[in-house]
DORO-277300 format. One line per 5 residues: number of its first residue (from 1); their letters; for each residue x, y, z negated of C-alpha. Coordinates in steps of 0.5 Angstrom, whole numbers, plus 500, padded with zeros to 3 digits. Layout:
NUM> a> X/Y/Z | ... .
***
This chain:
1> xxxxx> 500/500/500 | 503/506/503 | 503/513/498 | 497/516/495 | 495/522/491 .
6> xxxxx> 489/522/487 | 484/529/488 | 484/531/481 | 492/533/481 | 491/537/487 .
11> xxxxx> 488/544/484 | 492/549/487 | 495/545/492 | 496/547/500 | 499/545/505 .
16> xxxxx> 500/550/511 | 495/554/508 | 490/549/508 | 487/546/501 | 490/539/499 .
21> xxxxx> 484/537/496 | 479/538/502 | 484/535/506 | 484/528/502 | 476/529/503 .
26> xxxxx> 477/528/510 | 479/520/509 | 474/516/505 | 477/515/498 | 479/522/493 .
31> xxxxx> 485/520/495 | 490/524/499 | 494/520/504 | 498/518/510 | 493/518/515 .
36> xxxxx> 489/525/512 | 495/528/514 | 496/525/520 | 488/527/523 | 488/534/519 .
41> xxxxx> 495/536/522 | 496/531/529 | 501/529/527 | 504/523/532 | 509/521/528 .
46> xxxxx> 507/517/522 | 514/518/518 | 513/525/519 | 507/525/515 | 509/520/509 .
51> xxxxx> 515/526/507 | 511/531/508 | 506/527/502 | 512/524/498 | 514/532/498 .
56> xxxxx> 506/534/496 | 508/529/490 | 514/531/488 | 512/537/487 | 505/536/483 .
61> xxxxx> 509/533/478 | 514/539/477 | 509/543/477 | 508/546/470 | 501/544/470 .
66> xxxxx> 495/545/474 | 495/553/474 | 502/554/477 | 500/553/485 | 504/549/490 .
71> xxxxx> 504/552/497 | 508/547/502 | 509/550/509 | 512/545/514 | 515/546/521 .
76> xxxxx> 518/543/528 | 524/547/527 | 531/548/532 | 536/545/527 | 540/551/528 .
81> xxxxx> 534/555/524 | 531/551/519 | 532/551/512 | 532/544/512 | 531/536/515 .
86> xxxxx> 525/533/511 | 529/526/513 | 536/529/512 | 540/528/519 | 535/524/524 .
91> xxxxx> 533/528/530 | 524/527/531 | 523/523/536 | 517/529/538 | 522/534/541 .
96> xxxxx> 527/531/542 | 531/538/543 | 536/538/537 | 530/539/532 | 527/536/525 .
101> xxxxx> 522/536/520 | 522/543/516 | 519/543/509 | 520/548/505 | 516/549/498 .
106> xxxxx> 515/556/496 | 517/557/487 | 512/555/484 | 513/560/479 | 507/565/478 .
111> xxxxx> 501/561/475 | 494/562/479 | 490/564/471 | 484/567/473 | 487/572/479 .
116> xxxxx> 481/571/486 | 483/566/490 | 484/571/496 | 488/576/492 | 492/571/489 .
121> xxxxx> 495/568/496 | 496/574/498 | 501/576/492 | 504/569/493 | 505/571/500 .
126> xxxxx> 508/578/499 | 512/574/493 | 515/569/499 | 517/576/503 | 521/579/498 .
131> xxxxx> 525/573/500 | 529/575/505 | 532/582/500 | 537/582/495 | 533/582/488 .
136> xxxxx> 538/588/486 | 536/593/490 | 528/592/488 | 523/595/484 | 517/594/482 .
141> xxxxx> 513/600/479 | 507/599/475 | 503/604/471 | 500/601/463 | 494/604/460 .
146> xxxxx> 487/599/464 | 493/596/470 | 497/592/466 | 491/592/460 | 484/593/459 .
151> xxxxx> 484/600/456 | 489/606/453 | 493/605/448 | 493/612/445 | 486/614/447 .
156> xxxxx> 482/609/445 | 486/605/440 | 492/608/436 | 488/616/435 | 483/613/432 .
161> xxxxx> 486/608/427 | 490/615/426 | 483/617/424 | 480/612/420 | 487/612/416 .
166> xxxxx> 486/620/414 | 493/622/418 | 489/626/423 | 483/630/422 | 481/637/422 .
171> xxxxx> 486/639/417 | 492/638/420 | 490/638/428 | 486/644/432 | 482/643/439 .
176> xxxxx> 484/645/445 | 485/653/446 | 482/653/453 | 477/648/454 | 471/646/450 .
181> xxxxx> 471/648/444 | 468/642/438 | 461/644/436 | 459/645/429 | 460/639/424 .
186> xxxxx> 463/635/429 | 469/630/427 | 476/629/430 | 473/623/434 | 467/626/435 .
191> xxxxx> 470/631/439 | 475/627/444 | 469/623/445 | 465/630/448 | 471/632/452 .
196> xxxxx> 471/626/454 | 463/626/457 | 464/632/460 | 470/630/465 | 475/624/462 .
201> xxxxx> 482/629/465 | 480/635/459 | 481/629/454 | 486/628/456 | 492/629/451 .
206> xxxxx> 488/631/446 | 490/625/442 | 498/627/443 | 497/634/441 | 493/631/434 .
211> xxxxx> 499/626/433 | 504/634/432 | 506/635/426 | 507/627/424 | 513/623/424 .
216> xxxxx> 514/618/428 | 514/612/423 | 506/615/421 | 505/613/429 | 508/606/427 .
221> xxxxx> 503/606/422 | 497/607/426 | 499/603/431 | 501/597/427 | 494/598/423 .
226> xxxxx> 490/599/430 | 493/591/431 | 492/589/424 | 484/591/426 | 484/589/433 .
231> xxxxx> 483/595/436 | 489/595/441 | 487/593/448 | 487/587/450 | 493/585/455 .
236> xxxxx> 492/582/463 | 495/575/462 | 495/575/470 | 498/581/471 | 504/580/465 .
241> xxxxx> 505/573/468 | 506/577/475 | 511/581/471 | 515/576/469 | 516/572/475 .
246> xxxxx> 519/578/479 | 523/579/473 | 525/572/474 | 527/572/480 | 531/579/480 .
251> xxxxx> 527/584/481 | 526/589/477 | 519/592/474 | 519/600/472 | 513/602/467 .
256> xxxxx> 511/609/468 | 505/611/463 | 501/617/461 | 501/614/454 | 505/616/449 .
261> xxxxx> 512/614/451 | 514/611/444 | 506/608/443 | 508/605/450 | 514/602/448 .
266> xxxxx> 511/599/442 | 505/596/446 | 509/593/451 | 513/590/447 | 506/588/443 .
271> xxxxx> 504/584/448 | 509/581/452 | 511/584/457 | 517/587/456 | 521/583/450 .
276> xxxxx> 526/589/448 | 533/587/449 | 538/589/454 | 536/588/461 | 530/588/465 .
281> xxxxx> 526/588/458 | 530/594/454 | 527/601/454 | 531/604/460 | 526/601/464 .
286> xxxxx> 519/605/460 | 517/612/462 | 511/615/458 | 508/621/456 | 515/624/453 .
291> xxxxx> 514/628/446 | 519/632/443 | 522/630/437 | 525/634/431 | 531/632/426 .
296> xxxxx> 527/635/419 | 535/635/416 | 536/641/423 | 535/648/419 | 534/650/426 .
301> xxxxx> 527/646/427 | 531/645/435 | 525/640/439 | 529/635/443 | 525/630/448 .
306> xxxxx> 526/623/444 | 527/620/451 | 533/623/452 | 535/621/445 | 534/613/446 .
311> xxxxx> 537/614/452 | 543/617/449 | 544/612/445 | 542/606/449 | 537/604/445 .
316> xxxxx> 534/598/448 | 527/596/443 | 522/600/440 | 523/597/433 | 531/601/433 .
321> xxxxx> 528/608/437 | 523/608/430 | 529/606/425 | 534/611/429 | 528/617/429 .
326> xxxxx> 522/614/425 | 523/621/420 | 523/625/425 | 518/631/427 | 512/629/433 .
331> xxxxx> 510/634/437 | 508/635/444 | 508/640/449 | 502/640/454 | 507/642/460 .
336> xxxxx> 511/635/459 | 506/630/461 | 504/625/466 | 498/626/468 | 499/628/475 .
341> xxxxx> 503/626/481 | 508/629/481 | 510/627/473 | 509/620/475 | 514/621/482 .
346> xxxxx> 519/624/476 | 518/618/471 | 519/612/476 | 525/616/479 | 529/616/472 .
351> xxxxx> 528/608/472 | 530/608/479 | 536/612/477 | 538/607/471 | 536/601/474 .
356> xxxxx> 541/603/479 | 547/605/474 | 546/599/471 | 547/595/477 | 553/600/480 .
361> xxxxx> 549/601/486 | 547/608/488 | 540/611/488 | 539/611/495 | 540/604/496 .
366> xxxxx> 534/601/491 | 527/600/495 | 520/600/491 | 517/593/492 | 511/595/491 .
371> xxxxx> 506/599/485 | 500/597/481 | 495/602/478 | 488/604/476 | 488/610/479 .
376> xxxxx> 490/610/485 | 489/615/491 | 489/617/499 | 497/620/500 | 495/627/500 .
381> xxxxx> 501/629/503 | 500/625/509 | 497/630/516 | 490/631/516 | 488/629/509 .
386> xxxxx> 486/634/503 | 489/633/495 | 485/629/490 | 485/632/484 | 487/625/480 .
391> xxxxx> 490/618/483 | 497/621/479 | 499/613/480 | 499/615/487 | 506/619/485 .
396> xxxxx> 509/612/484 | 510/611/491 | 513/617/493 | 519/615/489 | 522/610/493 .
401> xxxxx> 523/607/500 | 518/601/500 | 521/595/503 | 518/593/509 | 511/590/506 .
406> xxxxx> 510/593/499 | 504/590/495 | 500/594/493 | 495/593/487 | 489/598/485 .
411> xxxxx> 486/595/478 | 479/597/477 | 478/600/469 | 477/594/465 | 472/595/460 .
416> xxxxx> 470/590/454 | 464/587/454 | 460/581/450 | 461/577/455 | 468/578/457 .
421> xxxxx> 473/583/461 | 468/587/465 | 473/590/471 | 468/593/476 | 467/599/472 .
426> xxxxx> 471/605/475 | 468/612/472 | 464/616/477 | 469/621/479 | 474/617/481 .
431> xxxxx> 477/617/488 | 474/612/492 | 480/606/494 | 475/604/500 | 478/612/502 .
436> xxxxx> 486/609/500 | 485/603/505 | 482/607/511 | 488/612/511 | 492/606/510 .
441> xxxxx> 490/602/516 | 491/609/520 | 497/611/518 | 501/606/514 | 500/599/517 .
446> xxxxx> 506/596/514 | 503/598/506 | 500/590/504 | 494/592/500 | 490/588/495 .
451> xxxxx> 484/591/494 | 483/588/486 | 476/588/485 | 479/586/478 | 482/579/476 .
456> xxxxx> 475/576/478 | 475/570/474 | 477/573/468 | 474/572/461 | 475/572/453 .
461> xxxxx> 475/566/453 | 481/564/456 | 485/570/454 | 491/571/450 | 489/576/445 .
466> xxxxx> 495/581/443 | 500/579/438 | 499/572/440 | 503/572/446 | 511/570/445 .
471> xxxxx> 515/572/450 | 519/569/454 | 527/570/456 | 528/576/460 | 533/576/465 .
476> xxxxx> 538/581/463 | 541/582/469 | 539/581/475 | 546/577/477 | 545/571/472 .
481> xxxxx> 537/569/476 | 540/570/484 | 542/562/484 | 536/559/481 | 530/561/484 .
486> xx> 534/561/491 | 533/568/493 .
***
């Protein structure tokens, strides 16, 4: 009895892009065969057919488990170009010109979680496209709050853990001078949530203003009492997994936010996503909003952004930027944000400008894999298009060159439901994707889009919840990676 491999081992199999599973059904038994292969592919050569489901074995029982994908892809190659000889050295009989049987097996690396079938074939397909660059000289660029996920770490978690705690309230913080003013008897939390109904871009920053006058450690407080209580957002499993994988691989991921830059590092950290050592999981890939910092011992009070603080003593996790500088004053300067463009092109140039040092390699020469974002924007500095007032992760990709066929991945806001992650809700006022992808398909045609209506399949149940993720090792150079995922 020839080989056979039974269809409950085949989820998230696919061979030439076809599903192993509805291939077997083409035979009589819920087995994968010889002769299935044979008929779906038209394959004269019996041989042929048995390597190529001896590889399909091989590699489901390599796989971690079923949620990692295996994507096989065969060919009729010239010897001169193929990666490979399923039979090693003998020519098949089939063409007859100096060719052989190539197999190749993408990295089973990224698992499929709880991504939409479709847009997880085309992340595997834009992953397989990254092959063909040094992984050194490439950057993934992502923005934090509602992409990586479902919710703002600062807005909707750690300012109010700061108010339920006492160390904000009217006593020691004042509304916005040139917007709305609170109406009478109404708390702290009262009024960021009636900015916020007026249009969510006047309450913006208003939690960091708040925070002024606090010291670091106070932050640390409330952030700390935010993951005690379960108020911190809840982290997107697929979308840490698609971080670790490009970092694996080599490649790495620059985190802009226009969250707090010290409440960012802390929520990266939190849930995986960074691991806070030297390399690809320090602090030199992390921008957020920057506040300015004062020594209490400095008789001149001279305010001192705290970025260049880490930076200047290379600090690489949160936990020594709050033991370095956890005395010092907070305070903010609505003018150093991140809200716009313009401040996130700036955020992603500096990570692109480290990433670059780090690696002994001009700026010039690090190209953007690709970018994820919640608010995402048409190119408004394109001819014959107007400027959106939002789509501020639009300014992650005038950073950087792209590579020839960047991923693009457009999140919609994540919003938390009794029943799970509901991802379709996108605040009314927000640009329009569909808009992005017209201009797109004009003017860009080598951008690869991912339209992501959210992580369609996600849910509660099946989520890791913040805290309880532990990380995995993080490559801390680009250089110890190249040769074991065969780039």
């Amino acid at each position: 009895m020839g080989i056979s491999i039974n269809t409950s081992l085949l989820s998230n199999v696919f061979i030439n892009n076809q599903s192993a599973e509805a291939i077997a059904v083409l035979g009589n038994s819920k087995l994968l065969e010889i002769a299935d292969i044979e008929q779906s592919f038209l394959l004269s050569n019996k041989s042929d057919a048995e390597a190529i489901l001896n590889r399909v074995l091989q590699e489901v029982k390599a796989r971690p488990g079923s949620d990692y994908a295996v994507r096989l892809e065969f060919n009729y190659l010239p010897i001169a170009v193929a990666s490979s000889c399923a039979d090693g050295s003998v020519f098949n009989s089939r063409y007859p010109q100096q060719s052989c049987l190539s197999i190749s097996v993408s990295p089973h690396d990224l698992p499929v979680g709880n991504w939409e079938p479709n847009n997880y074939a085309n992340i595997s397909q834009w992953l397989d496209g990254l092959s063909v660059y040094d992984p050194q000289h490439l950057l993934y660029l992502t923005d934090c709050d509602n992409t990586l996920w479902a919710g703002d770490v600062t807005d909707d978690a750690v300012f109010k853990a700061a108010v339920e705690m006492g160390l904000i309230s009217w006593k020691n913080t004042q509304p916005f001078t040139d917007r709305p003013l609170p109406k009478p008897d109404m708390t702290v939390l009262e009024y960021y949530d009636y900015l916020d109904s007026i249009d969510p871009f006047l309450s913006y920053n208003f939690p960091l203003q708040a925070f002024s006058g606090l010291t670091l450690n106070d932050m640390k407080k409330a952030f700390d009492y935010a993951s005690d209580h379960g108020m911190l957002p809840v982290p997107y499993r697929e979308m840490r997994n698609l971080v670790h994988t490009l970092q694996t691989r080599g490649v790495g991921v620059g985190f802009v936010s226009a969250s707090s830059f010290p409440l960012v590092a802390l929520m990266l950290e939190e849930s995986g996503f960074t691991d806070g050592k030297a390399g690809f999981g320090s602090l030199a890939y992390v921008e957020g909003v920057d506040g300015y910092v004062i020594d209490p011992k400095d008789p001149n009070k001279k305010e001192i952004l705290l970025s260049d603080l880490v930076q200047a003593k290379a600090l690489t996790s949160a936990s020594q930027m709050f033991e370095e500088f956890g005395n010092y004053i907070f305070t903010f300067r609505p003018s150093e944000i991140l809200n716009g463009r313009e401040g996130k092109e700036v955020g992603a140039l500096s990570i692109a400008q480290r990433h670059a040092q780090r690696l002994h390699l001009s700026a010039d020469e690090i190209y953007a894999a690709g970018f994820s974002g919640d608010n995402i924007a048409p190119f408004a500095d394109l001819p014959g298009f107007s400027p959106r007032a939002q789509g501020n992760d639009q300014g992650l990709v005038r950073a950087l060159p792209f590579v020839t066929h960047p991923l693009w991945l457009n999140i919609y806001r994540g919003k938390l439901t009794q029943t799970g992650l509901d991802l379709k809700n996108k605040k009314s006022n927000s640009d329009n994707f569909y808009d992005f992808v017209d201009q797109n398909a004009t003017l860009h045609q080598n951008v690869f889009v991912v339209n992501q209506l959210g992580i369609a399949r996600a849910d509660l149940a099946n989520r890791d919840q913040v805290g309880s993720f532990v990380p995995q090792a993080i490559p801390t150079d680009a250089t110890d990676v190249v040769s074991d995922v065969g780039l």
